[in-house]
Wavefront OBJ file of the C-alpha trace (Angstrom):
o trace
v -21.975 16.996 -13.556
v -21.237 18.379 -16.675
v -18.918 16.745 -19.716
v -16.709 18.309 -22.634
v -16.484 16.356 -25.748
v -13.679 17.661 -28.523
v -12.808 21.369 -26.782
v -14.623 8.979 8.748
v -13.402 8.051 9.887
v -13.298 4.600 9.548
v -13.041 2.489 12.233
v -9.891 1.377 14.233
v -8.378 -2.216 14.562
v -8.682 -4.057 11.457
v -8.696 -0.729 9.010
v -6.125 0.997 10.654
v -3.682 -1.537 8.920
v -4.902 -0.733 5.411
v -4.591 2.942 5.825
v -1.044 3.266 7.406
v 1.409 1.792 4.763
v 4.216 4.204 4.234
v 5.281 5.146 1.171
v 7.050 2.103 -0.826
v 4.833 -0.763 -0.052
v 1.705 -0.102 -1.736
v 2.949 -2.225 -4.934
v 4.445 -6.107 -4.428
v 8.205 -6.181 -6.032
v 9.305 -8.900 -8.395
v 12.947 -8.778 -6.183
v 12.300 -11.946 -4.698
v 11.259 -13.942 -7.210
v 14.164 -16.652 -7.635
v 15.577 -18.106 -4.874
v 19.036 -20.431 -4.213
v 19.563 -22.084 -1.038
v 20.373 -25.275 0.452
v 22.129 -28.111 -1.580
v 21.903 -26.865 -4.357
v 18.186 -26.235 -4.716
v 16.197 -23.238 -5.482
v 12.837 -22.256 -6.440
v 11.429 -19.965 -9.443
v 8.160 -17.816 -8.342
v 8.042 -16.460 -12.267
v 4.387 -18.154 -13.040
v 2.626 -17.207 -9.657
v 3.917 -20.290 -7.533
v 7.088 -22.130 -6.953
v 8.606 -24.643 -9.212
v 11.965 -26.400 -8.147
v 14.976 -25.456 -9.712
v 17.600 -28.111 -10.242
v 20.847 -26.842 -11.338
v 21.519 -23.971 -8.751
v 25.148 -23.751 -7.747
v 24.349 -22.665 -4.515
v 26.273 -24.747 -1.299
v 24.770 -23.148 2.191
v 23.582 -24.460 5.517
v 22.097 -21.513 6.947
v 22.387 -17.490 5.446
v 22.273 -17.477 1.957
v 20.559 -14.890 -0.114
v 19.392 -14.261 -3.893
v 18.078 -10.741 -5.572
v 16.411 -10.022 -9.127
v 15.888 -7.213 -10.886
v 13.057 -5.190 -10.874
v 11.237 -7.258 -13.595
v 11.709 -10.577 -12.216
v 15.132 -11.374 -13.618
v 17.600 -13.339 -11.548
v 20.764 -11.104 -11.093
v 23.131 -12.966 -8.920
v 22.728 -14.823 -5.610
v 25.400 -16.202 -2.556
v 25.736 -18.172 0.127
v 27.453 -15.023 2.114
v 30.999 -16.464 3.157
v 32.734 -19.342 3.814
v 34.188 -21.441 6.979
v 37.619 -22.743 8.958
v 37.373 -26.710 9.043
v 35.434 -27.889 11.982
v 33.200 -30.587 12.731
v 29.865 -29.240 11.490
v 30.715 -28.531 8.293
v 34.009 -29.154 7.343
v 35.775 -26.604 4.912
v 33.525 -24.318 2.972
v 33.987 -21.623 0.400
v 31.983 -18.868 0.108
v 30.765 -17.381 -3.012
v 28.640 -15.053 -5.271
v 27.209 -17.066 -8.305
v 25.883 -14.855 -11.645
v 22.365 -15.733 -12.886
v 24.227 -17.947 -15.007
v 25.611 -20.358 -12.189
v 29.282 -19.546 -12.434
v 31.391 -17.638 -10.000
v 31.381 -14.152 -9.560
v 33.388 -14.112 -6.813
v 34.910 -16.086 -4.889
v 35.410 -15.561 -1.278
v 37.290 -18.574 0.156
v 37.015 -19.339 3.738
v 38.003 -15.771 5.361
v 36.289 -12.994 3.614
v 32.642 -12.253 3.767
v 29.914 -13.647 6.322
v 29.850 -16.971 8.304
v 28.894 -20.168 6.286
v 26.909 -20.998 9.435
v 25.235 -17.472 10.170
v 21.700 -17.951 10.202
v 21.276 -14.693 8.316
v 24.820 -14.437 6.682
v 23.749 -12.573 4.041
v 20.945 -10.011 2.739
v 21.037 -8.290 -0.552
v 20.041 -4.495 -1.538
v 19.854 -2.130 -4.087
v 22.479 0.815 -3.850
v 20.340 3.805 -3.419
v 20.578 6.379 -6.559
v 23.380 4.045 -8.248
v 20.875 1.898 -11.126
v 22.989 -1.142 -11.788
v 24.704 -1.292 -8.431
v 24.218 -3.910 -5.117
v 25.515 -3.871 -1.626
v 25.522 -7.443 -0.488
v 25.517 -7.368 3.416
v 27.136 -10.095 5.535
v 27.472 -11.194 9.179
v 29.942 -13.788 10.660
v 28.804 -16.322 12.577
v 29.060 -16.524 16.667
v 30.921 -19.855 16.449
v 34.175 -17.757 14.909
v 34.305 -16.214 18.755
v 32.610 -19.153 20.797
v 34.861 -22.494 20.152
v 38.647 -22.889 18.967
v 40.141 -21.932 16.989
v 39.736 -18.412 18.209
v 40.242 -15.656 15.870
v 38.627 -12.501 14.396
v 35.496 -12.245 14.691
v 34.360 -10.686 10.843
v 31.103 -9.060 12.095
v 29.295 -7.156 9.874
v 30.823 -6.280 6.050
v 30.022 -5.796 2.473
v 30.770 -6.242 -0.467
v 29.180 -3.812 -3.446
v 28.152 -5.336 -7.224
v 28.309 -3.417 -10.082
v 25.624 -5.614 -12.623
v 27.055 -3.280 -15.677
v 30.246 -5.290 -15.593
v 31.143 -8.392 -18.061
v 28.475 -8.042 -20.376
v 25.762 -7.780 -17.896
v 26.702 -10.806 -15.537
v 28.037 -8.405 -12.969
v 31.400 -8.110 -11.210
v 32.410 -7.349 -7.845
v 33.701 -3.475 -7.269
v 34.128 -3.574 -3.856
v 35.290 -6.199 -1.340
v 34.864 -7.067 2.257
v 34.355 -3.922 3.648
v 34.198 -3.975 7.386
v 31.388 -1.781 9.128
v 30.740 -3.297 12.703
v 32.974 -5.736 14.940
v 32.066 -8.036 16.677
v 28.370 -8.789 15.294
v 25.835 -11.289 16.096
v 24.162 -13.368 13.129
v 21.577 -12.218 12.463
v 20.552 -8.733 9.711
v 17.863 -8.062 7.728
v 17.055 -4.462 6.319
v 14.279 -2.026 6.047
v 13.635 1.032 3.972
v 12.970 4.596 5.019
v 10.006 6.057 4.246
v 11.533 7.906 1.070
v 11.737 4.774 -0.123
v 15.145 5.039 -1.664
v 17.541 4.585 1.693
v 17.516 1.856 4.166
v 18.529 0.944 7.558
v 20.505 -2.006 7.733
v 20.026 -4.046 11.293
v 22.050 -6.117 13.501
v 22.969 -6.841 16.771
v 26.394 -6.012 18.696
v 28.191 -9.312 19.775
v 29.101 -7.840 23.290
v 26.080 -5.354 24.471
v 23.596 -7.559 22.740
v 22.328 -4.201 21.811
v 20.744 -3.597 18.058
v 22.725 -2.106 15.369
v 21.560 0.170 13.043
v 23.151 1.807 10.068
v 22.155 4.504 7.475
v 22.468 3.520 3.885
v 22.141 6.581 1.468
v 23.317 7.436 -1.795
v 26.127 8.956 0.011
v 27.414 5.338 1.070
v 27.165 3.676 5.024
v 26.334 6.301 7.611
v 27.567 5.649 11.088
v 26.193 2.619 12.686
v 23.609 3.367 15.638
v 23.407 1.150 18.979
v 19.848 0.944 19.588
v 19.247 -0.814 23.537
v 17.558 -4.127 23.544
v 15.412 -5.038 26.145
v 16.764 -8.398 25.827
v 13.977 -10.397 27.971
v 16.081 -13.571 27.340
v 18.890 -12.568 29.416
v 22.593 -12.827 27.734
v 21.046 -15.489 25.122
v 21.947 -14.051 21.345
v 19.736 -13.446 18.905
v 20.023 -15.890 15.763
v 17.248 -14.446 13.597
v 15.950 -10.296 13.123
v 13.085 -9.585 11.055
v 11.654 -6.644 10.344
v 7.398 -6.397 9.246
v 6.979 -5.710 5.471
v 5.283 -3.018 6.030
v 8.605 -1.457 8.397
v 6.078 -0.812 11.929
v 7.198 -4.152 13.869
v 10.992 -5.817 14.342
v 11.117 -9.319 16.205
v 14.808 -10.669 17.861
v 15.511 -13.106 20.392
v 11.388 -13.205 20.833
v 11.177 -9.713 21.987
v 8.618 -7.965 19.839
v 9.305 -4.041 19.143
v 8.022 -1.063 17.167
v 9.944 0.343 14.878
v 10.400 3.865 13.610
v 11.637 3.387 10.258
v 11.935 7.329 9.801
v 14.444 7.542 12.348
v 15.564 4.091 13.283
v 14.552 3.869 16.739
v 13.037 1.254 18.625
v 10.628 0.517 21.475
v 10.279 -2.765 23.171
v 6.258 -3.480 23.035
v 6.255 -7.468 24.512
v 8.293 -10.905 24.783
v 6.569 -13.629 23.395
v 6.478 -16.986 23.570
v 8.137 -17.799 20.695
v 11.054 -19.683 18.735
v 14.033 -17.361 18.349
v 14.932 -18.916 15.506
v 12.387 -19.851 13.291
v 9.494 -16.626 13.048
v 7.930 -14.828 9.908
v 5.598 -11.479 9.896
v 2.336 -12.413 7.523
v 2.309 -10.616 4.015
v -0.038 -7.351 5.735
v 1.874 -7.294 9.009
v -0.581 -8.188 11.151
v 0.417 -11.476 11.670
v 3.651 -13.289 13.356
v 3.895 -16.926 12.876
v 6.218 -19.484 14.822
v 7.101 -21.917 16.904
v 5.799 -21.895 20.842
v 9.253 -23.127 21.758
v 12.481 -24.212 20.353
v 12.440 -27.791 21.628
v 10.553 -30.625 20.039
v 6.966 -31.670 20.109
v 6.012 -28.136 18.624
v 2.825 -25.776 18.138
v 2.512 -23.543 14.990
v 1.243 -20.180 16.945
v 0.523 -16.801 15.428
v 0.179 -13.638 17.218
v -1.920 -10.775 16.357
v -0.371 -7.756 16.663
v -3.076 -5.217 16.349
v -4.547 -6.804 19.456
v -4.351 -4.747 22.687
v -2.476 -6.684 23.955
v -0.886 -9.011 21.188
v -2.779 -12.059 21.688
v -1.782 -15.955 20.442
v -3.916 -18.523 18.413
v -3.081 -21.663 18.091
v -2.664 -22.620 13.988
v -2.589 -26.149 14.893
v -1.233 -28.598 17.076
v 1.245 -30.756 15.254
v 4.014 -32.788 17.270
v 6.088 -34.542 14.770
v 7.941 -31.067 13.924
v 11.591 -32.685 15.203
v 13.503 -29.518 13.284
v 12.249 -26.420 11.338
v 14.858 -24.277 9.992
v 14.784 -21.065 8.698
v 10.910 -19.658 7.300
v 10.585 -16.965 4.794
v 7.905 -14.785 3.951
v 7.407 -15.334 -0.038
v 5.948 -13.282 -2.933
v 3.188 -15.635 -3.658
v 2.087 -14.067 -0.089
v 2.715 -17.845 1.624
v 5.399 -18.502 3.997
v 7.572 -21.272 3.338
v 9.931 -22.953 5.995
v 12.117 -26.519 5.651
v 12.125 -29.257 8.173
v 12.930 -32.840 8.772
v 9.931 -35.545 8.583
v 10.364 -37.748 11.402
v 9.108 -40.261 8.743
v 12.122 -39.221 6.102
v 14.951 -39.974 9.368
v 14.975 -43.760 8.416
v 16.749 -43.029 4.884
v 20.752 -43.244 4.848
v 21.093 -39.496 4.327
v 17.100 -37.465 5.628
v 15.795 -35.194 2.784
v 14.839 -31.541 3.727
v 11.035 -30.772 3.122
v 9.518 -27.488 1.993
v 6.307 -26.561 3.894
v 4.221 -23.952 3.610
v 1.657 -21.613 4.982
v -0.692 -20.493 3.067
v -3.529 -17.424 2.918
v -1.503 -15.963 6.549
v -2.996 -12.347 5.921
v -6.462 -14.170 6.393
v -8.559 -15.404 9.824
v -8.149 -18.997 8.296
v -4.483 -20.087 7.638
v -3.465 -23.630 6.459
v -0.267 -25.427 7.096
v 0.253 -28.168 4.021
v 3.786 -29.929 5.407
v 6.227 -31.415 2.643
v 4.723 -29.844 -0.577
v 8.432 -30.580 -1.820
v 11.537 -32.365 -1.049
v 15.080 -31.010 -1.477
v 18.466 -33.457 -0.999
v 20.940 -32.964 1.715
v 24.495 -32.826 1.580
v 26.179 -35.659 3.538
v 29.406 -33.479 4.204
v 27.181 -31.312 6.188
v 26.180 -32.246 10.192
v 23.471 -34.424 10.126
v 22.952 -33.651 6.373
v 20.573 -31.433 6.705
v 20.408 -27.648 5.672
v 18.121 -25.104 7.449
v 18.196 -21.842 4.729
v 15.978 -19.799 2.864
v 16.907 -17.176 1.176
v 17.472 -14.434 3.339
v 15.296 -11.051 1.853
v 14.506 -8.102 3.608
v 10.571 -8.425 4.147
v 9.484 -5.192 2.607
v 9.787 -6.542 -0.883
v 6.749 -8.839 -0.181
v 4.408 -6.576 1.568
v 0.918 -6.995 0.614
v -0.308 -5.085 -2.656
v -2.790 -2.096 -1.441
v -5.715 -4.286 -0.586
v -8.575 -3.955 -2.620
v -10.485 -1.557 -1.375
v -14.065 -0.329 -3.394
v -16.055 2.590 -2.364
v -19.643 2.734 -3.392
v -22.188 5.810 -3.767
v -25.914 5.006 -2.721
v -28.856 7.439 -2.272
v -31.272 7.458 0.272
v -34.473 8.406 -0.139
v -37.699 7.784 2.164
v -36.738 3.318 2.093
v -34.432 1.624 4.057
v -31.207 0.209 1.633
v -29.280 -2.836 1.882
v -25.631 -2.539 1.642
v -23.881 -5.667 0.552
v -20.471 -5.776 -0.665
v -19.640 -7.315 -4.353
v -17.080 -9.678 -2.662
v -18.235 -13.050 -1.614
v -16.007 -14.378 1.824
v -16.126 -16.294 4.495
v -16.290 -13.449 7.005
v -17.508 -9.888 7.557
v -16.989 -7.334 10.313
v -19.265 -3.934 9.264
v -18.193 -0.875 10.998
v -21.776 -1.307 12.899
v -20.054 -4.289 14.393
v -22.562 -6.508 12.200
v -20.923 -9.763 11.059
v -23.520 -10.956 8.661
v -22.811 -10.294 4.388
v -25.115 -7.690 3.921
v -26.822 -4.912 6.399
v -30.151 -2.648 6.153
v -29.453 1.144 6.976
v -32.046 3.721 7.604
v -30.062 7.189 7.948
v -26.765 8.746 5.480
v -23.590 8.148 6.415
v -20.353 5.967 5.751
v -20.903 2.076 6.230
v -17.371 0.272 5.757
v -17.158 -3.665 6.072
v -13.852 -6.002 6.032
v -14.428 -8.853 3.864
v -12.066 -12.227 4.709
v -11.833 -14.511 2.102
v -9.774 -18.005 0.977
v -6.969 -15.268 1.679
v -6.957 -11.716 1.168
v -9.323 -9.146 3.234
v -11.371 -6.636 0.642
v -12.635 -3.276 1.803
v -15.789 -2.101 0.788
v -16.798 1.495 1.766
v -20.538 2.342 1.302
v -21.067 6.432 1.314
v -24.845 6.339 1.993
v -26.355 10.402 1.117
v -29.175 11.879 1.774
v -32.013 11.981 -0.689
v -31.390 12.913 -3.690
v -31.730 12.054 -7.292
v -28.932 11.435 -10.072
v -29.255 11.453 -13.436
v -26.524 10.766 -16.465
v -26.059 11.613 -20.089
v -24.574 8.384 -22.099
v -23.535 8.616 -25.750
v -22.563 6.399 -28.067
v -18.029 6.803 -28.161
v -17.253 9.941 -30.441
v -14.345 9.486 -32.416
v -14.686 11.976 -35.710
v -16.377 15.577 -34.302
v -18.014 16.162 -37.997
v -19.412 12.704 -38.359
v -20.690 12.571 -34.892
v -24.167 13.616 -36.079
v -27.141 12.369 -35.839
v -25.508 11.472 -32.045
v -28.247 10.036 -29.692
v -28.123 11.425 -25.989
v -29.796 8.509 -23.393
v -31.035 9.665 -20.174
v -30.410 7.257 -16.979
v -32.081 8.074 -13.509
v -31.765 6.662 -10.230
v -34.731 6.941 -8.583
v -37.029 7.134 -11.282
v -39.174 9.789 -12.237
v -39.437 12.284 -15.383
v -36.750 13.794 -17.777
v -37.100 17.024 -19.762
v -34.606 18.135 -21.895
v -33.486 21.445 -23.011
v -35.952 21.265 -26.186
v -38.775 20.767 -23.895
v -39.014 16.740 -24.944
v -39.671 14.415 -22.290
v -38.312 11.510 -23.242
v -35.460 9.443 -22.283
v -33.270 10.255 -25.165
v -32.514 12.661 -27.507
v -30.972 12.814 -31.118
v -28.793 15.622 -31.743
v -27.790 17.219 -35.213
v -25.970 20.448 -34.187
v -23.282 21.285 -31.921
v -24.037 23.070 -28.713
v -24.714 22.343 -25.173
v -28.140 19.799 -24.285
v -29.164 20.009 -20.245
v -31.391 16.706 -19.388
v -33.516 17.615 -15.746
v -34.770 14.286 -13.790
v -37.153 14.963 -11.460
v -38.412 12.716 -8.774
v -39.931 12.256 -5.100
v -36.734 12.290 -3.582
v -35.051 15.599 -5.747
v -34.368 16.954 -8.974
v -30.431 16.511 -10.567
v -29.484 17.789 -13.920
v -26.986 16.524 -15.943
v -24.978 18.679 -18.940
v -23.494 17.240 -22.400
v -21.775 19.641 -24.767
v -20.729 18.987 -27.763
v -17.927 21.824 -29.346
v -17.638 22.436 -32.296
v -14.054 21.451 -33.967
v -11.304 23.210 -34.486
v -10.414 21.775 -38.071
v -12.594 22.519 -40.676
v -15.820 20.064 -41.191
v -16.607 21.240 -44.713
v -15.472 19.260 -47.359
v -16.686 16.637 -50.320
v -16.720 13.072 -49.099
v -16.484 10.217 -51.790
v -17.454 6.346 -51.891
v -14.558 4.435 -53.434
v -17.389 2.163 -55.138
v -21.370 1.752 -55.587
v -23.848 -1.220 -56.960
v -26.714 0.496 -59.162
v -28.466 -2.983 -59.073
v -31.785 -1.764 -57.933
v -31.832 -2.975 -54.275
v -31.944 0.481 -52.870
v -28.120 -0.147 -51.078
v -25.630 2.289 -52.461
v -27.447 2.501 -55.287
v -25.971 6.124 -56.548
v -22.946 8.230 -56.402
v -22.016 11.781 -55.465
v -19.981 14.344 -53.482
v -21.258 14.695 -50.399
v -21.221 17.584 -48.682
v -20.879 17.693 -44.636
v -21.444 20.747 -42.041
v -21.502 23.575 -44.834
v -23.655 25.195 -47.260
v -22.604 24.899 -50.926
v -23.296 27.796 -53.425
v -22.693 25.629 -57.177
v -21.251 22.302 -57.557
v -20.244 20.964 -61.350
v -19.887 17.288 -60.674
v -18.614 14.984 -63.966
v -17.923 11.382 -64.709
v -16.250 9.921 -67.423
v -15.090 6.226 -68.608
v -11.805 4.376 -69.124
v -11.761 6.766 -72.669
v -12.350 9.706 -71.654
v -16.296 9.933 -72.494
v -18.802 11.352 -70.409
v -21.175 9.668 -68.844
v -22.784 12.061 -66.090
v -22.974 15.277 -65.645
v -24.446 17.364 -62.877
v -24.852 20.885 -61.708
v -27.177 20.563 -58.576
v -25.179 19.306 -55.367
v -28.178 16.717 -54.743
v -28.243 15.265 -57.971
v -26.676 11.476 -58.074
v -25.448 9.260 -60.702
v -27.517 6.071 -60.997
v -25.344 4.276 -63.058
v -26.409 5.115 -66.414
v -24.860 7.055 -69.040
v -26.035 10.415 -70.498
v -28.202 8.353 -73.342
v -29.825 6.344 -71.230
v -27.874 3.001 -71.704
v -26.226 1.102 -68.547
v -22.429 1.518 -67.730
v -20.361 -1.582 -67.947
v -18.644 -2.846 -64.367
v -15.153 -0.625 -64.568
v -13.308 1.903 -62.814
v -14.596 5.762 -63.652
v -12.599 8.829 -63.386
v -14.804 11.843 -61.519
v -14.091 15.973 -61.316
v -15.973 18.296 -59.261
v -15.607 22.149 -59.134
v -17.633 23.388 -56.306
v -17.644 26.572 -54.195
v -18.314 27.192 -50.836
v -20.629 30.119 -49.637
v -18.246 31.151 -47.211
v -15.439 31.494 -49.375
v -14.704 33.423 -52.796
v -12.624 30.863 -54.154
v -13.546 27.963 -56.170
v -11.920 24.365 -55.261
v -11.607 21.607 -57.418
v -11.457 17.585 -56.433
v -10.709 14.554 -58.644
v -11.215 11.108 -58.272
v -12.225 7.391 -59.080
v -14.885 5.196 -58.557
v -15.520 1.684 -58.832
v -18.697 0.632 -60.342
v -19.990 -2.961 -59.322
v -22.841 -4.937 -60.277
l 1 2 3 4 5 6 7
l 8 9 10 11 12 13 14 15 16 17 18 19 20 21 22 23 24 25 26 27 28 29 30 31 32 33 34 35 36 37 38 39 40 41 42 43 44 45 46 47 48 49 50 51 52 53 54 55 56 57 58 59 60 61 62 63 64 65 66 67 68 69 70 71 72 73 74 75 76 77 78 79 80 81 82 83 84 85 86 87 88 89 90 91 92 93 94 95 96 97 98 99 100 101 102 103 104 105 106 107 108 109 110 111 112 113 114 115 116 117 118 119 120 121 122 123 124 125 126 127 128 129 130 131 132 133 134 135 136 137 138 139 140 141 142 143 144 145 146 147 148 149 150 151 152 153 154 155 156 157 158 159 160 161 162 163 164 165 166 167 168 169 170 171 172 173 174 175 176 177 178 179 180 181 182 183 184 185 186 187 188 189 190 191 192 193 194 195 196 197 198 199 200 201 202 203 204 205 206 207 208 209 210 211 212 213 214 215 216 217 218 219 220 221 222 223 224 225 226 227 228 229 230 231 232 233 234 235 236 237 238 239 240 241 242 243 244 245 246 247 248 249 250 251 252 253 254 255 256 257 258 259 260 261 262 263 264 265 266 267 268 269 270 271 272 273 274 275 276 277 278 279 280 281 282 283 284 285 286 287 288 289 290 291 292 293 294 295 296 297 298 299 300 301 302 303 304 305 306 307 308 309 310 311 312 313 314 315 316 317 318 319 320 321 322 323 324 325 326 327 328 329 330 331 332 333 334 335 336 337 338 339 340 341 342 343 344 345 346 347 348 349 350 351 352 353 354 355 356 357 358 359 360 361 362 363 364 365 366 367 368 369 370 371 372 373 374 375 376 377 378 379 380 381 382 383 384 385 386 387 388 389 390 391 392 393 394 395 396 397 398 399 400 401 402 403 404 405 406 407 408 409 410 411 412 413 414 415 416 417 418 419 420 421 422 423 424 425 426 427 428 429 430 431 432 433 434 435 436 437 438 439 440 441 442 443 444 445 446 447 448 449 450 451 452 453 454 455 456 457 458 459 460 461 462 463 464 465 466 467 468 469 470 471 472 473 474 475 476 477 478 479 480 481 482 483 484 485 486 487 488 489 490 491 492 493 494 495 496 497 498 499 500 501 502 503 504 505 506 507 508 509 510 511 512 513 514 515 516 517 518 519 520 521 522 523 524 525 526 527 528 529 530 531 532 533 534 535 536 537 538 539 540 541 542 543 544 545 546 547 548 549 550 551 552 553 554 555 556 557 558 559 560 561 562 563 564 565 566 567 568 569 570 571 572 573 574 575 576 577 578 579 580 581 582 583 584 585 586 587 588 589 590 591 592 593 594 595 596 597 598 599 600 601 602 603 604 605 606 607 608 609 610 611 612 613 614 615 616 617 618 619 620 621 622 623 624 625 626 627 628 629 630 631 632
C-alpha cells in the first residue's frame, strides 16, 4: 500500500434478495411522503412517522392518490373522478386539489376515474419532462354492472404541468382515454432505466392484464398480457406490483414480473384476500388477509421459499372490514378498518393500523394507532382508501451491508458481526452470533433485528501480516515538518524503517519517500509514505504579529524566520512609534529581546520592522516590512 501526500459467491435464499435490486431502488424516495385520503384526513411522514393531518380537502371512498416532489414537498393530490347518483354514495365530484387545498381541477361526475374504483387513481412523474405529472385513472366496474348503464371510462389521464400559476400547478391535458373497458384496479412500475414505466391494468372483458409503455415519447401501445385467472371470471379489485418490480399480485394469483419487457408468468394462487394485500418494504414478504369474509387471519407469504410458503402473523377475529393497505415510507404498512367495538357509535370511525418491522422474521400488528371520521353521506359511513402509490417509491434502502478483512495466521478466529439482533443465519448454516473458523475464505451472516436484516461479509486470508503508516492530517506542505510517521501492525512483531530505526515511529524533517517493514511469524508487509515536495515556493520570512519579553521563556524574542531555504545575509531593523531604532541585526539567527540598542527596556507599543535579505539561490535582493506588537 503506498500513499501520496501534496503531488462467492454468497449463498442463495436470503442474499439473493440483497444482490438483485435493479437499478432505481437502491435509495428510498421522499414521493410518498404526504398522503390525502378518506374524509378528509391525511397523514404527513416529514419527521420519520405519521402525524394526522386535519385540514385535507380530500372527499374519497376508495382510489385516491397524492405525490410530492422529490424533496418531500406535497405537490398536488386527488381523489381520481367522480360518480352518477346511486345508493352508495350519492353524487360525487371528482377533483385534483394543489398542496394548498384548493381546486386544481375539477372533474365533476363524468371525467376521470370512478369515485368507487378501488385504485382510481395513481400518480407519476412524466419521464424527461421536470415539472410535469401524468395522473392515471380507472373507472369503476359498477359504471358497466348496475343501471344506469353507460360508458364505461376505463383507463385515462390527465397530465400536470407544476410550472403553471406560480408553482401550484395547472392541468395541461384532460381525460385522455387509453384503454376501454378497464377493470379497477392500476398501479405502475418502472423499467429498469429507471426513467420509463409500465403502467398496469386489467381488460374489463378478457380479464387479461394491461400493460402500457410510458416514455418520454408519451403512452406506447397498451399490451394484453394473459392472466391465469385461478378465480374463474371473478375481477380483480386490487394490482400491486413488489417495490423492488420482480413480483405482481391480482385477484390472488401471484406472478413474476419482467419489468424490462413487461411480461408476466403466473408462479402460484394463494390463499389470499383480493382486495386487501401489500408486498413488505424488501419484497420478500406479502401480507393479507386468508379470506375475504369475516373472522380473519393476518398471513404473510414468503416468496423466496420454494415453494412460497404461509405463516400465520396472528390470529385475530374481530377484523369485521379492512380496506385498502399501503406499503409506507417509514417501511410499515398501514391499512384502515372498522373496530367491532367503534360499530355502537351513531356514525363508526375508521381506524389506522399498522404493521410494523415486515422486512424482518418478527412482524407486529398494533390495531387502531389512529382514528379518522367517516362521512355519513357515504354507505355505511365508512371509507376504505389509502393513497394509492406505485410501490417502487418505498423499496427498501440498500441494506446495510459491511465487509470485513481478517488475517489468518496459525489460530483459529472468531468472526462476529458488529450488529447486535435477534437472529443470525451464517453462510455455514450456523445460527448462533458469532462463529470460530480455521481455514481462509468468505464467511457471510444475515443479521435480523427489531426490523431491518444487516449483512456482514467476513473475507478471512491466508496468513499474512499488515502494517500501516498514520500521520498526523497535513494541511500546509512547508509547515508539515517535524511530521511524526506511527507504525501499526497486525500481528505483532518488529518494524524497521528505511533509516534502519526500529521503532514504531518516526519523525521526519525532509521530504522524500519513508518505507516502514513489519515482520512477523505469520509474514512480512511493508507499507510506503511519501511526502512531495510542493509546487509553490516554501522559502520565505515568516513574522509573529506580537511577542512578551517578560522572561518566562514563551515568545520571548522576535525575528524573521526563515523556512525550507538557506539565506546568504539578512539586515533585520526595528524602530518605534518615532522613527528611532531600537534593534538592529545582521545575522539571520539573531533575535530582538525586547530591549533597545542602549540597553534600556521598550515600552508596550506597536513597532515598525524592515528586513532586506537575500536568498542563496537567487541574485536578487528582497525586501519585507512590517509591525509588531510588543506586550508585557
Amino acid at each position: 500500500m503506498q500513499r501520496f501526500i501534496g503531488l462467492r459467491p454468497l449463498f442463495a435464499g436470503l442474499f439473493a434478495l440483497f444482490c438483485t435490486l435493479p437499478a432505481g431502488y437502491a435509495q428510498l424516495s421522499k414521493h410518498g411522503l404526504v398522503w390525502h385520503f378518506g374524509n378528509h384526513a391525511g397523514l404527513d411522514f416529514t419527521s420519520g412517522m405519521p402525524v394526522k393531518i386535519l385540514n385535507s380537502a380530500m372527499d374519497s371512498y376508495e382510489g385516491c392518490a397524492s405525490y410530492c416532489d422529490a424533496s418531500g414537498k406535497l405537490l398536488f393530490y386527488s381523489n381520481g373522478g367522480g360518480t352518477l347518483e346511486n345508493t352508495a354514495n350519492g353524487l360525487r365530484t371528482g377533483y385534483i386539489w394543489n398542496r394548498n387545498d384548493a381546486v386544481m381541477y375539477d372533474m365533476g361526475q363524468t371525467q376521470g376515474g370512478g369515485y368507487s374504483a378501488a385504485q382510481g387513481v395513481v400518480i407519476l412523474p412524466k419521464p424527461s419532462s421536470p415539472g410535469r405529472y401524468y395522473q392515471f385513472m380507472v373507472d369503476q366496474n359498477a359504471s358497466l354492472e348496475v343501471p344506469p348503464l353507460g360508458t364505461h371510462r376505463g383507463l385515462s389521464y390527465f397530465e400536470i404541468d407544476m410550472t403553471l400559476n406560480g408553482g401550484l400547478g395547472g392541468v395541461v391535458g384532460t381525460n385522455i382515454t387509453v384503454f376501454q373497458p378497464a377493470v379497477e384496479c392500476l398501479t405502475a412500475v418502472p423499467k429498469p432505466n429507471s426513467q420509463d414505466f409500465w403502467v398496469i391494468t386489467v381488460d374489463y372483458n378478457s380479464q387479461d392484464f394491461v400493460i402500457v409503455p410510458v416514455t418520454p415519447s408519451g403512452l406506447g401501445q397498451p399490451q394484453m398480457q394473459p392472466r391465469n385467472n385461478q378465480a374463474g371470471s371473478e375481477n380483480v379489485q386490487v394490482i400491486k406490483v413488489s417495490p423492488d418490480g420482480r413480483f405482481l399480485c391480482a385477484g390472488r394469483e401471484l406472478y413474476a414480473f419482467n419489468s424490462a419487457t413487461g411480461t408476466l408468468q403466473f408462479l402460484d394462487a394463494l390463499a389470499i384476500s383480493s382486495y386487501t394485500f401489500s408486498f413488505s418494504p424488501n419484497s420478500r414478504y406479502l401480507y393479507g388477509f386468508d379470506s375475504d369474509d369475516v373472522l380473519l387471519n393476518m398471513v404473510s407469504y414468503d416468496l423466496l421459499a420454494t415453494p412460497v410458503t404461509q405463516r400465520m402473523l396472528t390470529n385475530v377475529p374481530s377484523f369485521s372490514f379492512p380496506g385498502l393497505m399501503q406499503l409506507a415510507p417509514d417501511g410499515n404498512i398501514y391499512f384502515v378498518e372498522q373496530l367491532d367495538e367503534d360499530f355502537g357509535q351513531l356514525i363508526p370511525p375508521v381506524s389506522l393500523s399498522i404493521i410494523r418491522c415486515p422486512d424482518s422474521a418478527t412482524p407486529q400488528l398494533e390495531r387502531a394507532i389512529m382514528k379518522f371520521p367517516t362521512d355519513i353521506n357515504n354507505v355505511g359511513g365508512l371509507f376504505t382508501s389509502l393513497p394509492n402509490f406505485a410501490d417502487y417509491i418505498f423499496a427498501s434502502p440498500t441494506p446495510q451491508q459491511d465487509t470485513i478483512k481478517k488475517s489468518i495466521c496459525f489460530d483459529p478466529i472468531v468472526l462476529q458481526p458488529n450488529q447486535i439482533g435477534t437472529q443470525y443465519q451464517w453462510s455455514t448454516g450456523a445460527t448462533t452470533a458469532q462463529i470460530t473458523v480455521t481455514t481462509p475464505g468468505t464467511y457471510a451472516v444475515i443479521v435480523e433485528g427489531a426490523c431491518s436484516p444487516a449483512t456482514t461479509t467476513f473475507l478471512v486470508e491466508p496468513g499474512g501480516a499488515a502494517v500501516t503508516i498514520d500521520f498526523a492530517p497535513i494541511v500546509d506542505s512547508c509547515r508539515a515538518f517535524p511530521l511524526r510517521l506511527r507504525a501499526v501492525g497486525n500481528p505483532t512483531g518488529t518494524f524497521q524503517w528505511s533509516d534502519g530505526s526500529t521503532a514504531d515511529s518516526l519523525v521526519i524533517t525532509e521530504f522524500g519517500t519513508y518505507i516502514v517493514q513489519l515482520t512477523t511469524a505469520c509474514g512480512i508487509a511493508t507499507d510506503t509514505f511519501q511526502l512531495s515536495k510542493p509546487q509553490q515556493d516554501c522559502c520565505r520570512p515568516l513574522f509573529p504579529n506580537a511577542f512578551t519579553p517578560n522572561g518566562d521563556n514563551i515568545n520571548d524574542r522576535f525575528s524573521a524566520i526563515f523556512e525550507q531555504c538557506a539565506i546568504e545575509f539578512a539586515d533585520f531593523f526595528i524602530y518605534n512609534r518615532w522613527g528611532e531604532l531600537v534593534f538592529q541585526s545582521y545575522n539571520p539567527a539573531e533575535q530582538w529581546d525586547g530591549l533597545t540598542l542602549n540597553g534600556t527596556i521598550s515600552q508596550p507599543d506597536v513597532y515598525a520592522y524592515t528586513l532586506r535579505y537575500k536568498r542563496r539561490d537567487q541574485s536578487q535582493e528582497q525586501f519585507e516590512k512590517g509591525q509588531v506588537t510588543l506586550l508585557r
